[in-house]
Every structure is written in C-alpha cells, then in structure tokens.
N, CA, C and O atoms as a Tinker XYZ file with bonds, in Angstrom:
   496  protein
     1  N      0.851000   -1.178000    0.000000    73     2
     2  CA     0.000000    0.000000    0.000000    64     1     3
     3  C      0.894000    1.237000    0.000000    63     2     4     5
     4  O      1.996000    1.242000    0.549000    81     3
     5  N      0.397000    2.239000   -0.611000    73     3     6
     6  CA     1.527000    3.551000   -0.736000    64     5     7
     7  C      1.169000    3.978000    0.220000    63     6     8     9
     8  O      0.247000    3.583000    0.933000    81     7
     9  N      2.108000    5.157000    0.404000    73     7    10
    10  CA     1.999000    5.867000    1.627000    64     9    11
    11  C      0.673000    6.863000    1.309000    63    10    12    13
    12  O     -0.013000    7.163000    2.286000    81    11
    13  N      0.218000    7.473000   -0.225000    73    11    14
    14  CA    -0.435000    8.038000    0.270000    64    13    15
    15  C     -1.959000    7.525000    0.073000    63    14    16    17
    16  O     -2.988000    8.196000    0.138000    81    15
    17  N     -1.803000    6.115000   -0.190000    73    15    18
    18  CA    -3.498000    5.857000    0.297000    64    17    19
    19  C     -3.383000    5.591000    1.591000    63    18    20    21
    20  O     -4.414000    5.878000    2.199000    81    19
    21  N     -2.189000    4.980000    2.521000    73    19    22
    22  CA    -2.270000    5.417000    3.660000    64    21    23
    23  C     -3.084000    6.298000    4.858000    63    22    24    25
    24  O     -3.860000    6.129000    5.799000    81    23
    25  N     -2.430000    7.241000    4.220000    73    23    26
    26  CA    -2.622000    8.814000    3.981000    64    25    27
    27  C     -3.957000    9.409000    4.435000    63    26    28    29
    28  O     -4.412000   10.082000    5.361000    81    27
    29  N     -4.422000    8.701000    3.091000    73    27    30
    30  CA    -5.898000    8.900000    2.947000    64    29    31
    31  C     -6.893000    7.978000    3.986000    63    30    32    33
    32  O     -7.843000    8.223000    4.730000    81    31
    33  N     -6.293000    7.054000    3.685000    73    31    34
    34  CA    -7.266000    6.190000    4.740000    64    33    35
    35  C     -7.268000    6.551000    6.206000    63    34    36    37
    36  O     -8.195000    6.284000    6.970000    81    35
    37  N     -6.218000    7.143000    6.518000    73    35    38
    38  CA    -6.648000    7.517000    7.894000    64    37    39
    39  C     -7.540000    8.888000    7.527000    63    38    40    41
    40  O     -8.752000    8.735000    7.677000    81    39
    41  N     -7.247000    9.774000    7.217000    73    39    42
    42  CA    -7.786000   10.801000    6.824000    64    41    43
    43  C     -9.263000   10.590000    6.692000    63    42    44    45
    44  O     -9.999000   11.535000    6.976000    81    43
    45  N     -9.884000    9.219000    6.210000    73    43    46
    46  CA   -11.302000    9.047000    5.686000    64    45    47
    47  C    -11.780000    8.008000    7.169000    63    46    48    49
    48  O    -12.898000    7.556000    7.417000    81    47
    49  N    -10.297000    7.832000    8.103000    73    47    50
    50  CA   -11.406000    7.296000    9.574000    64    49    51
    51  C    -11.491000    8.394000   10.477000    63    50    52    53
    52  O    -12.242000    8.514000   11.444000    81    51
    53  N    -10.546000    9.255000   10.002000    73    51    54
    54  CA   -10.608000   10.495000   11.019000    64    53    55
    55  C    -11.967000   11.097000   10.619000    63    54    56    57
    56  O    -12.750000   11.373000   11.528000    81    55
    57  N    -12.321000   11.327000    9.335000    73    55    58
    58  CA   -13.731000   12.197000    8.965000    64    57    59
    59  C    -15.172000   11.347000    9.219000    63    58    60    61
    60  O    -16.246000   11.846000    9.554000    81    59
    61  N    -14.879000    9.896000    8.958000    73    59    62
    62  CA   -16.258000    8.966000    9.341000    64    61    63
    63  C    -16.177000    8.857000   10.718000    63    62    64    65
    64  O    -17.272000    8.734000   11.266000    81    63
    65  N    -15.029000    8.868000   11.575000    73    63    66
    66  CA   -15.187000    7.786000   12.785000    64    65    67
    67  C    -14.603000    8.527000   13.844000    63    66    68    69
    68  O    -14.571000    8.004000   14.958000    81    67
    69  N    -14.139000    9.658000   13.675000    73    67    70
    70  CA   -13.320000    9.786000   14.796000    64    69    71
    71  C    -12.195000    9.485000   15.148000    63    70    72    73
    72  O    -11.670000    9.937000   16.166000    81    71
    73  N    -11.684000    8.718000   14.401000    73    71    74
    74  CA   -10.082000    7.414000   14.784000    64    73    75
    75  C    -10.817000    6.652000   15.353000    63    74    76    77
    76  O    -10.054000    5.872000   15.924000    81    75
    77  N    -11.920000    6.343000   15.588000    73    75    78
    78  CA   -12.435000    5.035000   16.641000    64    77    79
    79  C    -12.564000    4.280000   15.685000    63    78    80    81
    80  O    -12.112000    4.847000   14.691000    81    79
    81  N    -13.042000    3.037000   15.389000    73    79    82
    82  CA   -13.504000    2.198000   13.806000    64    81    83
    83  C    -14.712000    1.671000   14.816000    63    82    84    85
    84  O    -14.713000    1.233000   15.966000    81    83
    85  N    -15.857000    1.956000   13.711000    73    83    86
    86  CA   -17.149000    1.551000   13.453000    64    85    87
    87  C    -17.754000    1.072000   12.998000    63    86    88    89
    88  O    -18.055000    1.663000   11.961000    81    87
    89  N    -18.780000   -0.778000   13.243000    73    87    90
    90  CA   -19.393000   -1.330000   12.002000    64    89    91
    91  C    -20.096000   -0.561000   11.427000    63    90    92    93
    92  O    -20.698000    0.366000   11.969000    81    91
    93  N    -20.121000   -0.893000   10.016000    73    91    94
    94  CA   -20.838000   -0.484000    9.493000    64    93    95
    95  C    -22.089000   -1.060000    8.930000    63    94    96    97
    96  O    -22.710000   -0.448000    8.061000    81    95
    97  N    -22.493000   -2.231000    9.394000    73    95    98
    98  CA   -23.324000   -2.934000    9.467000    64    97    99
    99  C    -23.926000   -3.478000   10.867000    63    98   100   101
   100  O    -24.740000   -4.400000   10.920000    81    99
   101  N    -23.397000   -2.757000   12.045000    73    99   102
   102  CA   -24.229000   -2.989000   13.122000    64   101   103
   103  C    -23.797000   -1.790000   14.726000    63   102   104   105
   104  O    -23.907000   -1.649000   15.944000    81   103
   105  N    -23.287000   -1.236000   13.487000    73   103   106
   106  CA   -22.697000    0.092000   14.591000    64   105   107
   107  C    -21.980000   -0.084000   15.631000    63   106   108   109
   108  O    -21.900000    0.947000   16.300000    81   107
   109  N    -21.405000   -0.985000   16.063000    73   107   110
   110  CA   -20.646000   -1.339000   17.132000    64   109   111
   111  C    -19.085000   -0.870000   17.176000    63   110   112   113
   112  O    -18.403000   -1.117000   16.181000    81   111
   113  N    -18.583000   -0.308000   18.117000    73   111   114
   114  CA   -17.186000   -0.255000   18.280000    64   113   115
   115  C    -16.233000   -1.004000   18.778000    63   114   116   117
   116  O    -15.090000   -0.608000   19.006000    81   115
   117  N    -16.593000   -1.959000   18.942000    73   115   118
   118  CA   -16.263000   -3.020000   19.587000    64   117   119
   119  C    -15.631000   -4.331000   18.213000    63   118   120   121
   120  O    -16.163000   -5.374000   17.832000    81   119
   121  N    -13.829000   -3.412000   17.632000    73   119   122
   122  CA   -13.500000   -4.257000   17.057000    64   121   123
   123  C    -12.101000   -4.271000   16.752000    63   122   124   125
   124  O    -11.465000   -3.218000   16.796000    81   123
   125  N    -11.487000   -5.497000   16.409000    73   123   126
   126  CA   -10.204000   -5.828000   16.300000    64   125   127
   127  C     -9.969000   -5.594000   14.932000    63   126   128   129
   128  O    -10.690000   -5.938000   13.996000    81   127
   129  N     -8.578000   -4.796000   14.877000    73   127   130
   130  CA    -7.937000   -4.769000   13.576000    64   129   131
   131  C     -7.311000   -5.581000   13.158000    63   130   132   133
   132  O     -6.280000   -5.793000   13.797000    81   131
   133  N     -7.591000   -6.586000   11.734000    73   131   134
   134  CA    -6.190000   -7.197000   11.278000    64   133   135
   135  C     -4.781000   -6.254000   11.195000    63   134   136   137
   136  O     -4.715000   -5.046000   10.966000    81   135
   137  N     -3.848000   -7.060000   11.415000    73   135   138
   138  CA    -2.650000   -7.074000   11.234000    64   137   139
   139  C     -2.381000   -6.740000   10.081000    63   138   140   141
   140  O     -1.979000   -5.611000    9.801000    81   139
   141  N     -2.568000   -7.706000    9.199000    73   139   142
   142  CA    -1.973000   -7.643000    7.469000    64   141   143
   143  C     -2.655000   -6.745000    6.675000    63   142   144   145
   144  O     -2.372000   -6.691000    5.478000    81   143
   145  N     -3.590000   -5.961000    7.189000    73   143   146
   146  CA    -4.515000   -5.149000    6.144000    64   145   147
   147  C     -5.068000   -3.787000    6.238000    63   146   148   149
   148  O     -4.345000   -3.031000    6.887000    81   147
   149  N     -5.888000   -3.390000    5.886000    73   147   150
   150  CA    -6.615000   -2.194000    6.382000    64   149   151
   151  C     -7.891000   -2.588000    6.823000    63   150   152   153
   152  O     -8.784000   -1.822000    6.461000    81   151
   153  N     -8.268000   -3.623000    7.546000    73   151   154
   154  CA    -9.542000   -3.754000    7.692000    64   153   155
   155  C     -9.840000   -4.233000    9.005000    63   154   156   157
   156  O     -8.869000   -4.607000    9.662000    81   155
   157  N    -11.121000   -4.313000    9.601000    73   155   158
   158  CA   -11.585000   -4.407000   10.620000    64   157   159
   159  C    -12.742000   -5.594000   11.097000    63   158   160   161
   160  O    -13.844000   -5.706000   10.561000    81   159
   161  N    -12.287000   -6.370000   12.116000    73   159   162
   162  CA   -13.311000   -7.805000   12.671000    64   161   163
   163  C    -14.045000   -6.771000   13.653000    63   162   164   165
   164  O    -13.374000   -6.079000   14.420000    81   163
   165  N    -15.107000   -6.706000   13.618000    73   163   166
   166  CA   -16.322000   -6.774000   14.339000    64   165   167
   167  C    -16.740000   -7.739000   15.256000    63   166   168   169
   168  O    -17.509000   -8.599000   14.827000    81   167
   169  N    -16.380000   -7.785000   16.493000    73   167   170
   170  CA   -16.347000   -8.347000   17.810000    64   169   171
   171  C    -18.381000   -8.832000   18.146000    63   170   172   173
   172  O    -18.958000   -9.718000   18.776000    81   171
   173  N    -18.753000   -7.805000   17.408000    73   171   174
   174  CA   -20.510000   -8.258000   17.817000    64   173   175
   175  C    -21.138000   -8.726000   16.789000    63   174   176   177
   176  O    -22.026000   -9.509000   17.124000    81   175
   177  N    -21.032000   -8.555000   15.581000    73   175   178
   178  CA   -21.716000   -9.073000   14.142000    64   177   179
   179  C    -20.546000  -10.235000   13.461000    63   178   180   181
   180  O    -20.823000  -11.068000   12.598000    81   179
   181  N    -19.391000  -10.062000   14.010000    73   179   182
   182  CA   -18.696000  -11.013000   13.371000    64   181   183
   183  C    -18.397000  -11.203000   11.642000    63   182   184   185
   184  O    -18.054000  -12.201000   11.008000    81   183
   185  N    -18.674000   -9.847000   11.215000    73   183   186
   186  CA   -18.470000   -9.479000   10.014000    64   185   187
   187  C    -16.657000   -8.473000   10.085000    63   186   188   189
   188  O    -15.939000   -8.011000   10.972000    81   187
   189  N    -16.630000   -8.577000    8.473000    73   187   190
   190  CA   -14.979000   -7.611000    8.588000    64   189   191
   191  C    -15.437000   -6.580000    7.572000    63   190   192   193
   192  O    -16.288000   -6.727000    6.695000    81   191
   193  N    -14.581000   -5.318000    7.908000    73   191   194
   194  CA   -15.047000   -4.197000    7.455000    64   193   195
   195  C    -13.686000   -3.251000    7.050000    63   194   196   197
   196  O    -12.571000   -3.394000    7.553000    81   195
   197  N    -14.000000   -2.414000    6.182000    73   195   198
   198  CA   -12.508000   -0.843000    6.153000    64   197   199
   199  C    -13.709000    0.060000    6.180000    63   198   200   201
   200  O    -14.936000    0.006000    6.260000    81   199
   201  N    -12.807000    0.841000    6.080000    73   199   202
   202  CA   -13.293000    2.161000    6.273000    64   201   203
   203  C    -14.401000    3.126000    5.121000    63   202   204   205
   204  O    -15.105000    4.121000    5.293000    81   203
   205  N    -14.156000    2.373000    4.104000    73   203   206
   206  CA   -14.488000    2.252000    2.837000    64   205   207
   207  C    -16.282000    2.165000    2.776000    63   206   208   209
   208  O    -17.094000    2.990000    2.357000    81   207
   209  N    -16.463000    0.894000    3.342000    73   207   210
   210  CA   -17.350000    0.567000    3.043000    64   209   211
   211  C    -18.577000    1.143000    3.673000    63   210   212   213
   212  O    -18.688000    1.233000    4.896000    81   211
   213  N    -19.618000    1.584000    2.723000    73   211   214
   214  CA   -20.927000    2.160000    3.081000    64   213   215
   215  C    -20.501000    3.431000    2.357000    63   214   216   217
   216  O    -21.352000    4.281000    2.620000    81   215
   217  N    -19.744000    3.839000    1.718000    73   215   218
   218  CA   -18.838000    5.374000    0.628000    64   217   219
   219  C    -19.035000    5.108000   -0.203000    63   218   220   221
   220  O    -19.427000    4.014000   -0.611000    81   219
   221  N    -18.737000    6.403000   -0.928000    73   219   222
   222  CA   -18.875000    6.538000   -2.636000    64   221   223
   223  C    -17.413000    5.561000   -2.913000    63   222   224   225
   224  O    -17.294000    5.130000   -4.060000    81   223
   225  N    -16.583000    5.293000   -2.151000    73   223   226
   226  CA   -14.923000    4.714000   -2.333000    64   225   227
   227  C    -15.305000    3.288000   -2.153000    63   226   228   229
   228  O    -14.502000    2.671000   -2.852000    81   227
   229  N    -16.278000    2.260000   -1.462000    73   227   230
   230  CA   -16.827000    1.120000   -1.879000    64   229   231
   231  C    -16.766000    0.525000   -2.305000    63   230   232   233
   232  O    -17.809000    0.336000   -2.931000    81   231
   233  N    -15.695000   -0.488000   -2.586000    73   231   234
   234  CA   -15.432000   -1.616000   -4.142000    64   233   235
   235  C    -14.643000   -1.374000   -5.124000    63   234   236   237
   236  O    -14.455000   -2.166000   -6.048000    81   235
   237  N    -13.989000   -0.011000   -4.993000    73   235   238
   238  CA   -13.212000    0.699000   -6.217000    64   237   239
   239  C    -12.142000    0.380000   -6.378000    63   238   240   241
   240  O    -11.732000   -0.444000   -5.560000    81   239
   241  N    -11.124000    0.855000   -7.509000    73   239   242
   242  CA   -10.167000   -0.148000   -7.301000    64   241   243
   243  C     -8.956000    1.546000   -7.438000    63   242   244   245
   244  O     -7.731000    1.600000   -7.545000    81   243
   245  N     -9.870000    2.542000   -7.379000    73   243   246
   246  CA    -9.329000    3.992000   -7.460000    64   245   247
   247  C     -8.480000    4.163000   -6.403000    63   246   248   249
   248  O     -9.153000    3.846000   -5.422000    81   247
   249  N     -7.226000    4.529000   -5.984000    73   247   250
   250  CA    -6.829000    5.436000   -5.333000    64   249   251
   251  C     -7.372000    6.183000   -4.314000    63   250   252   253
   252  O     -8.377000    6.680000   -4.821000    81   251
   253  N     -7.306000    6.498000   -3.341000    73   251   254
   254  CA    -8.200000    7.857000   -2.716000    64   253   255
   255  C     -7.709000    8.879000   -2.926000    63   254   256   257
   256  O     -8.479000    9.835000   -3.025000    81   255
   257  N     -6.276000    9.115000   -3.079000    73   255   258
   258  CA    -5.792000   10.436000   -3.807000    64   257   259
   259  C     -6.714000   11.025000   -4.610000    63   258   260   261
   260  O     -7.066000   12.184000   -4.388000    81   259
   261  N     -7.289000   10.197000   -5.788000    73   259   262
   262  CA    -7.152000   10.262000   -6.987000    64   261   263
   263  C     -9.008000   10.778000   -6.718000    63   262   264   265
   264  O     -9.618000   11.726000   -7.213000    81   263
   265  N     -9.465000    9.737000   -5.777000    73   263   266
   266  CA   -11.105000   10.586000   -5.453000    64   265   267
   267  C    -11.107000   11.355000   -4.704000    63   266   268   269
   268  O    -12.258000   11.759000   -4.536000    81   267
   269  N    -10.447000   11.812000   -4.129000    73   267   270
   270  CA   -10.174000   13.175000   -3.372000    64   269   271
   271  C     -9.724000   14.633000   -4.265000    63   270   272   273
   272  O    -10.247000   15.748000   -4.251000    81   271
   273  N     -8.614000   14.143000   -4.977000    73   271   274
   274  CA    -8.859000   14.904000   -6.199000    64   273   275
   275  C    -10.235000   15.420000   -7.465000    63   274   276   277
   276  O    -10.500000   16.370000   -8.201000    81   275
   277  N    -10.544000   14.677000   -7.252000    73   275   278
   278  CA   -11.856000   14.202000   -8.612000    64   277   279
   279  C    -13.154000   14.966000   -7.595000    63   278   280   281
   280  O    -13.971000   15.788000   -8.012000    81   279
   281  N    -13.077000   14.525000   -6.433000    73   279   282
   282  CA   -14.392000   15.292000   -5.552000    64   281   283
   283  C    -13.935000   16.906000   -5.421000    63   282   284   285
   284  O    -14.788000   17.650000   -4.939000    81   283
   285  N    -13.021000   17.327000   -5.701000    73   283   286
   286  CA   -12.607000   18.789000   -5.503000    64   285   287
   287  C    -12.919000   19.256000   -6.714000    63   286   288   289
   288  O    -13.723000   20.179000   -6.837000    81   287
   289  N    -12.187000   18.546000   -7.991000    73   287   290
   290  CA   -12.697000   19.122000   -9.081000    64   289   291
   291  C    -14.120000   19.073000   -9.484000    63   290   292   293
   292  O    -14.708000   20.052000   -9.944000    81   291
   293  N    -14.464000   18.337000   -9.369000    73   291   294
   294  CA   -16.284000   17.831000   -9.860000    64   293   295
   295  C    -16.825000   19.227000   -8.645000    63   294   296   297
   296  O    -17.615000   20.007000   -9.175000    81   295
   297  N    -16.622000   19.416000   -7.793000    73   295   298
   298  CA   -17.461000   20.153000   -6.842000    64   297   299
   299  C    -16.987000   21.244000   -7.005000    63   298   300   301
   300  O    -17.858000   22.109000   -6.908000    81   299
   301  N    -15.706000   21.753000   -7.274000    73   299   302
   302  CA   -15.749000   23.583000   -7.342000    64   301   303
   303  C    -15.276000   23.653000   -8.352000    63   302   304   305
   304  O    -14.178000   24.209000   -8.347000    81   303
   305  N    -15.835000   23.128000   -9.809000    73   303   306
   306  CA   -15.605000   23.403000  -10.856000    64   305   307
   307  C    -16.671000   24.625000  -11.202000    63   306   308   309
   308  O    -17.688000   24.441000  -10.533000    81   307
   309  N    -16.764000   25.705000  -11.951000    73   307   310
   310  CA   -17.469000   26.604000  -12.070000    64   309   311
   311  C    -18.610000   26.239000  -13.455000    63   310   312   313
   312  O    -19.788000   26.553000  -13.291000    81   311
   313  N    -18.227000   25.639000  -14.657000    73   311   314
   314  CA   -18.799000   25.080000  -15.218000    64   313   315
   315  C    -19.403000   23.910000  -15.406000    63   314   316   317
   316  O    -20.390000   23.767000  -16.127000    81   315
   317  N    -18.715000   22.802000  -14.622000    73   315   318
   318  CA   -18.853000   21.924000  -14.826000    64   317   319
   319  C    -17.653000   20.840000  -15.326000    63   318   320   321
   320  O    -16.677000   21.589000  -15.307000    81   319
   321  N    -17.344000   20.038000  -15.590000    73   319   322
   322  CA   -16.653000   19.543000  -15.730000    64   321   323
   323  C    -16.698000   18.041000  -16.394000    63   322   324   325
   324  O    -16.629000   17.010000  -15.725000    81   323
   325  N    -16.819000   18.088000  -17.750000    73   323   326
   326  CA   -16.742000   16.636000  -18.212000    64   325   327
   327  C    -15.977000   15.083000  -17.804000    63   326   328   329
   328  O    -14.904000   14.815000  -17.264000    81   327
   329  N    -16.722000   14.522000  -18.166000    73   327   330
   330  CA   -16.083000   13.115000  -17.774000    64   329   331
   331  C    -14.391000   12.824000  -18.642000    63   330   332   333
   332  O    -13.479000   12.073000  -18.296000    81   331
   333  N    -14.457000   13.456000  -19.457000    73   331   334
   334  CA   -12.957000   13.624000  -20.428000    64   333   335
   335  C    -11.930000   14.349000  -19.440000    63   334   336   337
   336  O    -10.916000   13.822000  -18.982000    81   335
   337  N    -12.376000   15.664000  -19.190000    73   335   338
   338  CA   -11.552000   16.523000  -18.615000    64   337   339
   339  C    -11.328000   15.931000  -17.434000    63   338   340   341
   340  O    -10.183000   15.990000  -16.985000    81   339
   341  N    -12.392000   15.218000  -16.660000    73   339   342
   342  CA   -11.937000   14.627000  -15.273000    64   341   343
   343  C    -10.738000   13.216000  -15.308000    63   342   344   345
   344  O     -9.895000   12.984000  -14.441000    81   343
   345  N    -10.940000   12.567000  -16.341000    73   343   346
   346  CA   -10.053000   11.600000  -16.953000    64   345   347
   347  C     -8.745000   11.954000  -17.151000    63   346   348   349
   348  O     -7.823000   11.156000  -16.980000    81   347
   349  N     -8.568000   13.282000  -17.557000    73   347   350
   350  CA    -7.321000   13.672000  -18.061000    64   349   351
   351  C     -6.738000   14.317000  -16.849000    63   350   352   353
   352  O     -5.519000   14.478000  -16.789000    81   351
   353  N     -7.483000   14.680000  -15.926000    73   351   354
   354  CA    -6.557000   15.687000  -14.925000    64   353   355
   355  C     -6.589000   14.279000  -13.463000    63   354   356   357
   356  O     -6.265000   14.475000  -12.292000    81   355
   357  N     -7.048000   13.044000  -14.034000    73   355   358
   358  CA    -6.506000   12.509000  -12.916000    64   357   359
   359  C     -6.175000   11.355000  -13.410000    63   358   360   361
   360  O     -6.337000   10.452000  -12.590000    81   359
   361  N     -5.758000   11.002000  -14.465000    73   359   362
   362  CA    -4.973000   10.248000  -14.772000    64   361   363
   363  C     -5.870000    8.630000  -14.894000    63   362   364   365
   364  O     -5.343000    7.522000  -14.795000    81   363
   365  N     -7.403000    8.936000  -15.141000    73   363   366
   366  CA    -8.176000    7.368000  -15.021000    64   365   367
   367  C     -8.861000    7.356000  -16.448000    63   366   368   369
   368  O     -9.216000    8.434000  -16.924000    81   367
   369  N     -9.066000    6.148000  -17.167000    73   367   370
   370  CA    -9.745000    6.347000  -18.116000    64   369   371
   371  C    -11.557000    6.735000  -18.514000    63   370   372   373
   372  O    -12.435000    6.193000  -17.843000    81   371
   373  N    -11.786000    7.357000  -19.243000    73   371   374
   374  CA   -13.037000    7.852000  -19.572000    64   373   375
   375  C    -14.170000    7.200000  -19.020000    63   374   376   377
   376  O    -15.085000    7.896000  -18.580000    81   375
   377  N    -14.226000    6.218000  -18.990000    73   375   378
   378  CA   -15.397000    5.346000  -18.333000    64   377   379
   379  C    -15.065000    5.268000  -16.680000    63   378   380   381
   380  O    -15.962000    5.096000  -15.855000    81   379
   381  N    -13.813000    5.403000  -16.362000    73   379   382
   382  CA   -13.710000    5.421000  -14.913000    64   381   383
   383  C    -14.081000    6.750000  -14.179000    63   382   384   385
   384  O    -14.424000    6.803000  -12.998000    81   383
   385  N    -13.961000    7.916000  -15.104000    73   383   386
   386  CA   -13.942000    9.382000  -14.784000    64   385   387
   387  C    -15.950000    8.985000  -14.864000    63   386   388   389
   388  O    -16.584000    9.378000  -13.885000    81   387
   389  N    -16.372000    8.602000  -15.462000    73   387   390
   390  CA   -17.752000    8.578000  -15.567000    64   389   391
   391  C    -18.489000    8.304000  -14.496000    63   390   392   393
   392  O    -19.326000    9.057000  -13.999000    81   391
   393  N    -18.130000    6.997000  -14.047000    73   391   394
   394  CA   -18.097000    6.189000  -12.565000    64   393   395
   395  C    -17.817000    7.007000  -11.757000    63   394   396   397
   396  O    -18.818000    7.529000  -11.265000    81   395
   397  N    -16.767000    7.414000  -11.338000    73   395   398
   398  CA   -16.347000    8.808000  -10.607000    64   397   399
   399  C    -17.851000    9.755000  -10.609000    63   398   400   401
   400  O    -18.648000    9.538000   -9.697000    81   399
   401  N    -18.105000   10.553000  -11.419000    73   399   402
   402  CA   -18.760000   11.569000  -11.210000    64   401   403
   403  C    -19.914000   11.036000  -11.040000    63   402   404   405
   404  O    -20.600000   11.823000  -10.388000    81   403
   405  N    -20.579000    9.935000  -11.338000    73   403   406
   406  CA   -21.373000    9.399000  -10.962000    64   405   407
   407  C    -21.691000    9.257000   -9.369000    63   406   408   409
   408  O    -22.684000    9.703000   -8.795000    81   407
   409  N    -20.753000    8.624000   -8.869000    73   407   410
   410  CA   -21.003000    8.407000   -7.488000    64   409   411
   411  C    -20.627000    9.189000   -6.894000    63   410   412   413
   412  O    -20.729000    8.940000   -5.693000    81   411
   413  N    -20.036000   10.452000   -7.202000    73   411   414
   414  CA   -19.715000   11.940000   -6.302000    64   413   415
   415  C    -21.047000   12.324000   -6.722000    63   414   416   417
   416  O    -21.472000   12.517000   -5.584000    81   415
   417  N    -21.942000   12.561000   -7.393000    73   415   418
   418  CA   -23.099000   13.291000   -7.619000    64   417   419
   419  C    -24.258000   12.192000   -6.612000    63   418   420   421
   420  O    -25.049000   12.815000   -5.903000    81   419
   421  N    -24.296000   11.446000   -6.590000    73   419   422
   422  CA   -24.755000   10.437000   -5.712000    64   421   423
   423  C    -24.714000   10.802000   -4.342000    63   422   424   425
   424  O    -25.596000   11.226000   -3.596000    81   423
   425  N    -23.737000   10.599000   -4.194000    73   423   426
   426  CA   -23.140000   11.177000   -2.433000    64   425   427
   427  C    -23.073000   12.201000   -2.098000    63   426   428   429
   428  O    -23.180000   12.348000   -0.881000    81   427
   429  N    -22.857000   13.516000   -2.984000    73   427   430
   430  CA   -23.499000   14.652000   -2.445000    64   429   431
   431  C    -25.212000   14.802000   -1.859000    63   430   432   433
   432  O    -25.533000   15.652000   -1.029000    81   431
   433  N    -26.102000   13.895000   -2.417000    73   431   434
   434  CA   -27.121000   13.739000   -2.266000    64   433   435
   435  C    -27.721000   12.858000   -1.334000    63   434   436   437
   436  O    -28.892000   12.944000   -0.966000    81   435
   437  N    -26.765000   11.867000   -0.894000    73   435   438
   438  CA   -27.067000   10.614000    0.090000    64   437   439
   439  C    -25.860000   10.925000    1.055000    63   438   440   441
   440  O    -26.086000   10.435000    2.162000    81   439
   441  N    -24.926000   11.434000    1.006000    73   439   442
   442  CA   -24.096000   11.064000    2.358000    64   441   443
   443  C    -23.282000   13.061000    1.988000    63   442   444   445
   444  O    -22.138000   13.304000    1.605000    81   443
   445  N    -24.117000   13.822000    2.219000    73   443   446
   446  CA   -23.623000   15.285000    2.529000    64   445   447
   447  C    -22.703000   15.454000    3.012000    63   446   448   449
   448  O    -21.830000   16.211000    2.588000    81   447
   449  N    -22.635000   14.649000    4.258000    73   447   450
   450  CA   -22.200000   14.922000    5.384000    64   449   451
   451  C    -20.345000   14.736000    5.205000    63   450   452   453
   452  O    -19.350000   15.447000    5.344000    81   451
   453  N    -20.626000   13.511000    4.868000    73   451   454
   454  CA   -19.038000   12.911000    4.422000    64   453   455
   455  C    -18.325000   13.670000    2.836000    63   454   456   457
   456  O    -17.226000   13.397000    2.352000    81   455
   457  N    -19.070000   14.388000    2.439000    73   455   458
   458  CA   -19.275000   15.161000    1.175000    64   457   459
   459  C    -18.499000   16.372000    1.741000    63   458   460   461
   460  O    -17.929000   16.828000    0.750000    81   459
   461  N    -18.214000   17.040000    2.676000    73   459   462
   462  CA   -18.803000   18.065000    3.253000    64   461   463
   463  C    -17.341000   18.523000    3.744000    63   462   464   465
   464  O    -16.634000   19.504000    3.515000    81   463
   465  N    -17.140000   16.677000    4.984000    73   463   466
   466  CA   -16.321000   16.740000    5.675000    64   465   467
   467  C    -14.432000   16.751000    4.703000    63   466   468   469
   468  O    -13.319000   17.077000    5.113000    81   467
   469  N    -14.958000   16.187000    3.251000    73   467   470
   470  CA   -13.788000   15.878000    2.312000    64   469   471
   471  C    -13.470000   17.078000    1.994000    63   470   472   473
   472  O    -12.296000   17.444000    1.939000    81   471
   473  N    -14.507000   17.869000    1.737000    73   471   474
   474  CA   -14.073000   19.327000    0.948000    64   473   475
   475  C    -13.291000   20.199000    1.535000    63   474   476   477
   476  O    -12.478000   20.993000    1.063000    81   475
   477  N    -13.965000   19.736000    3.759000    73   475   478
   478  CA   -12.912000   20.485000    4.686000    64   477   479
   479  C    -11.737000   20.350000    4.799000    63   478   480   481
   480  O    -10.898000   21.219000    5.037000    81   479
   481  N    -11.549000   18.842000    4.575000    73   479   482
   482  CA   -10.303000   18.340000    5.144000    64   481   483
   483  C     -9.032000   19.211000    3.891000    63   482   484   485
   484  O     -8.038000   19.863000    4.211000    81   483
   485  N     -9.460000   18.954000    2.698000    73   483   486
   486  CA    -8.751000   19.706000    1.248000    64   485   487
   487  C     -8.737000   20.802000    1.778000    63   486   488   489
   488  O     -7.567000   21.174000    1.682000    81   487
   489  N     -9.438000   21.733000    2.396000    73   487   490
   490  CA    -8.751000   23.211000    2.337000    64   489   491
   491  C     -8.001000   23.639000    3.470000    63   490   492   493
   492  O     -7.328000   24.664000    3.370000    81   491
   493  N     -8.024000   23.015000    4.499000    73   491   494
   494  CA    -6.699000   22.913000    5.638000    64   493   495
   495  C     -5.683000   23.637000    5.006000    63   494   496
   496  O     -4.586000   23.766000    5.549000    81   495
C-alpha cells in the first residue's frame, strides 16, 4: 500500500469515525484490527469491514488520492466539468472518470455529510 493511500485512509477514519472504527453494518465499536490489512473484525456481528465501506470509495479499485482529487474538481468546478476533462486531470480512463462523477453526484445527495467533511479536510 503507498503511503499516500495510507494517507488517505486515515484521513477518511478520522472524517467517518473519529479514529475510533465503526461497524458499518451494526454500529458497534467493539472491534479488532487485522494485522496484514486495512480492515476491521467486528467483535458483535462477526463481520470484517474498512473504512471504505458504506462510501462513494466502496469496491473501487481507485486510489483515494485520486477521489479526493476528482471530488474537488467535480465540486468547485465553475462550469462543470466533463467526464474527459476529469479523466485527463486525474490520470483514469473515460469510463472510470464517468463512474467517478457518478457516485460523487450520488453522495453529495445521500451522504452530505461525508461530502462536506472531504471538501474540509482539502482546504486545511
């Protein structure tokens, strides 16, 4: 793992969680971190979890740099911003930039909040 999805990943438990880790399928804090990974056993549901999951970042195989980037541009772009132009300024191909703006337009609408908290953390 690079350092800066690292980076990011703490950055995205500091904005969901606090630094605490939280199911996300039964809300409990009550859980052990693997060792080898970025992810999390759930001590009460007995399910494993990152930080990821229940986000527009969910299954992706993107970078978080790279959607952290892409949520800045897509959101304070003044015109708008095509799926080409988003492709080209972050380095993913056209159908991935699509996907991208897709689920940033999504999550501005379903998860504000975490929408909100990304845009803060970027202007630090």
């Amino acid at each position: 793992m690079s350092r800066n999805q690292e980076y990011y990943l703490n950055l995205v438990e500091q904005i969901r969680w606090g630094g605490k880790p939280r199911c996300p399928y039964c809300d409990s804090v009550n859980a052990t971190a693997y060792k080898s990974e970025r992810r999390y056993h759930c001590n009460e549901c007995f399910t494993s979890y990152s930080v990821t999951v229940g986000t527009l970042f969910h299954k992706t195989h993107v970078e978080l740099q790279t959607w952290f980037l892409a949520i800045n541009l897509v959101l304070n772009s003044q015109e708008g911003i095509s799926a080409r132009q988003l492709a080209k300024k972050t380095g993913v191909n056209k159908n991935t930039a699509c996907y991208i703006v897709e689920r940033i337009r999504k999550a501005t609408k379903e998860d504000q909040e975490l929408i909100r908290m990304i845009i803060k953390s970027q202007t630090r």
